[in-house]
C-alpha positions in Angstrom: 0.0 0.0 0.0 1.6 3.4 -1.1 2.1 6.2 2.0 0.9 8.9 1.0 0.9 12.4 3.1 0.3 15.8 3.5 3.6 17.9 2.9 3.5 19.5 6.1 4.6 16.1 7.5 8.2 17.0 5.7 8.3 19.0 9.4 9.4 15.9 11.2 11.6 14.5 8.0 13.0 11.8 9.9 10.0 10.2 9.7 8.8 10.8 6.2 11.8 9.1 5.0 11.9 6.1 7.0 8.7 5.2 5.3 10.6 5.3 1.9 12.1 1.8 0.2 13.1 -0.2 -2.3 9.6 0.1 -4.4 7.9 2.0 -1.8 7.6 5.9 -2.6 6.3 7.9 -0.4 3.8 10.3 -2.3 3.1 14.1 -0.5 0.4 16.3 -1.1 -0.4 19.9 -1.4 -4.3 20.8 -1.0 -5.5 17.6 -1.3 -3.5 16.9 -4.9 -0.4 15.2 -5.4 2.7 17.1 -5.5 5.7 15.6 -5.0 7.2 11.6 -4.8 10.1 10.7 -2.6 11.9 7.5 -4.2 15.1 5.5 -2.7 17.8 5.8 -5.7 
């Protein structure tokens, strides 16, 4: 199941990216639409 969260979660980072692996982005949103994907390289 994909995480996906508001971008005023990037407050506490840390945590944001702990939820980010190998084939699990972690998808933010702005206003209810999606802005922005964090992906493991």
């Amino acid at each position: 199941m994909p995480s996906i969260l508001p971008v005023s979660s990037l407050r506490s980072y840390t945590e944001v990216l702990d939820d980010v692996g190998p084939g699990s982005p972690v998808f933010l949103t702005n206003n209810v639409h999606g802005k922005y994907a964090i992906l493991e390289m």
